[in-house]
Each structure stands twice: as C-alpha cells, then as structure tokens.
N, C-alpha and C positions, 0 to 999 in steps of 0.2 A: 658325537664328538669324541677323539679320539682321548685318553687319560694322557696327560702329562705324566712323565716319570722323571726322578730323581734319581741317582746315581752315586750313592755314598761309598767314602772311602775309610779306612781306618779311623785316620786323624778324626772322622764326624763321628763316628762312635764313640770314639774316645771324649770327647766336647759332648754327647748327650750323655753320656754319665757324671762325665763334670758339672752339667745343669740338673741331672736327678737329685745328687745326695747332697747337699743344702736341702733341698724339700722335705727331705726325710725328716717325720716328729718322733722322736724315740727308738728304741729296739724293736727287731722283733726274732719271736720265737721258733719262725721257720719261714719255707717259702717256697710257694706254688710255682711252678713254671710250666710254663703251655707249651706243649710239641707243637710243632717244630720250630716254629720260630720263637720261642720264648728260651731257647737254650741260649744262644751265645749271649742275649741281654741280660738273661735270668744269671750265667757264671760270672759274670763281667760285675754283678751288681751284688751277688753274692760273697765275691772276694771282698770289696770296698765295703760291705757294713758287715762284713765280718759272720755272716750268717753260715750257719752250716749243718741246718737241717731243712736238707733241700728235697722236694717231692717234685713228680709230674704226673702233671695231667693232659691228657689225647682225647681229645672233642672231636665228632664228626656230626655235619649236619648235612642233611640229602641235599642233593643239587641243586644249585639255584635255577638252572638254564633249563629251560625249557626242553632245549635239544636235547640233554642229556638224561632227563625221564620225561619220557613225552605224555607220562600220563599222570604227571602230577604240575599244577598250574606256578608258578614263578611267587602268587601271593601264597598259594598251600605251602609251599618250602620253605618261605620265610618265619613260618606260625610254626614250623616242626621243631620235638622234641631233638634234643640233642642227645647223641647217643656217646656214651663214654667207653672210650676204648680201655683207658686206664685212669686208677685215680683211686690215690689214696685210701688208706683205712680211717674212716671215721676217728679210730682213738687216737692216730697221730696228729689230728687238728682238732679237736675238742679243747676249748679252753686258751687255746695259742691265737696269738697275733700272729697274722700271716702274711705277706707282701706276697700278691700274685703277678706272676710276670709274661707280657708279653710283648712282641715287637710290635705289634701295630693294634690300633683301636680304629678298624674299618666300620663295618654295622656295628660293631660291638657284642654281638651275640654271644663269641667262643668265651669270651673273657667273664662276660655278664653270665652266662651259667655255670663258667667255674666258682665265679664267686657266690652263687645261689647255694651249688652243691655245697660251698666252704661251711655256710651261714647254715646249713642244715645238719650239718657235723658239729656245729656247737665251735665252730671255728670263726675267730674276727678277724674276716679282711681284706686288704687293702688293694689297689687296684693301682698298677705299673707300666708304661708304655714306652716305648720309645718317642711316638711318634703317633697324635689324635688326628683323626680326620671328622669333624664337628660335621663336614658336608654328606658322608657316608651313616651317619649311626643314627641308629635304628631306635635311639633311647631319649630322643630330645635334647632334654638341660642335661642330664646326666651323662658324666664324663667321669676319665680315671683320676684317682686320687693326685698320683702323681703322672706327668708325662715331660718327657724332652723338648719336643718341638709339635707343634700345630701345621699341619700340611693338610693339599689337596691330594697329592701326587702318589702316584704307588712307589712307595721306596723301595728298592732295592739295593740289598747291604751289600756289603764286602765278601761274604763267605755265599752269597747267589749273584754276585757276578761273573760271568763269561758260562752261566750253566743254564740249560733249560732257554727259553723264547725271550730270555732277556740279554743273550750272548750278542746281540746285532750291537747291546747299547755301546762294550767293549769298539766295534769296532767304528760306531758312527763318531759324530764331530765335538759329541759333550764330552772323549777321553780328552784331557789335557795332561 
C-alpha cells in the first residue's frame, strides 16, 4: 500500500510552532538539532524561546532495504548501532537542559539515540518534533516530549518541495 503524503506549506509550519511553544515547561540551556531535517524546525524554535546555544547532531543508520545491502537482513538493520557523524562535546551538555530537535518522529530511532547519547553526557533532555507518527515507531508507548501534529503521512515541507522524488507532488492535483 502506497504511503499517503502530505504536502506542507509555510503558513503549516508556521501553525506547528504556534502549537509547540505553549507546550514548552521552562527554559532551556541549549539545544540539539538533527541534520538535516531538524534545521529549519530546530532555527524556527530556537528564535521563539530565545535559545541560543545551538549544537548538531548527524546520525546515520545502515540501510534499512534489503536491496541496498543485500547482506545484511531488514531485522539486522533495524537492531544496528547508530553511527555519529557529528556530535557534540560531552562538556557542552553535561549538566544543561536540552531540547532536541527534529522534523519527524518516524521509527524513532535518530531521535532516540541522540537523546541516549545527550543522557550519557550528563545532559537532560527533552525530545521535539514537528510531527509523531505513533504507526512507524519503533519504541511503543514512548513518544516525544513535545510535538506539533500526529500523522500517518510522510510530510514533506516547504524547503523539500519541488526537489528530489517528491517534485511530481508540485505538479499533481493536491497544489492549490
């Protein structure tokens, strides 16, 4: 069954951070953002609570498809370690509340081991989305602390439409 896609515009980004920050309980001391998609949610939310010790972190996990390493099994990829391209100095999260941020909470995995890695740094924290999909993740009951909207759909923003295999949606019957 093919995935349903969504097709966000500005004005919805702009509405899912109007629904983020009322969520917000408190300050915090810095804050994680996940390449690549956790940049433009991570600046967007960063200017609004005023935060401005901003870090990234670049997660990569071996491929899920089969076709793409044919000799590692769809369940072995799922169990793999995640390898960190980049990512913070320990002393810059030790002790700080941290809001980590990213666009999308699919399996959960990228998100869930930047925050392992935070929590091993001696850093507390907190978990940020745009956008949960409960039917993808890989973690049960657990979900992000805060998020925007609850979907099935692969979202696609404003800043990846008309680029890459999602350029058709531009031109089908959902542009109004």
């Amino acid at each position: 069954m093919p995935t349903r896609r969504e097709l966000l515009r500005w004005e919805d980004v702009d509405r899912l951070v109007d629904v983020l920050i009322p969520q917000f309980r408190g300050e915090y001391e810095g804050m994680v953002v996940i390449t690549r998609g956790g940049i433009v949610p991570g600046g967007l939310l960063s200017e609004a609570l005023n935060i401005k010790h901003i870090l990234i972190a670049s997660v990569d996990f071996p491929a899920e498809l089969e076709e793409d390493r044919p000799n590692v099994s769809r369940a072995a990829s799922l169990v793999a370690w995640p390898q960190f391209i980049m990512f913070p100095d320990n002393a810059l999260l030790r002790g700080r509340r941290i809001l980590v941020v990213d666009d999308v909470w699919g399996s959960g995995r990228t998100i869930t081991a930047v925050k392992n890695r935070v929590m091993a740094a001696g850093g507390l924290p907190e978990l940020c989305v745009f956008h949960y999909n409960p039917h993808r993740s890989l973690f049960g009951q657990t979900k992000p602390d805060y998020f925007g909207a609850i979907t099935d759909a692969r979202v696609i923003y404003p800043g990846e439409a008309g680029r890459g295999p999602d350029r058709v949606l531009l031109e089908g019957p959902e542009r109004s």
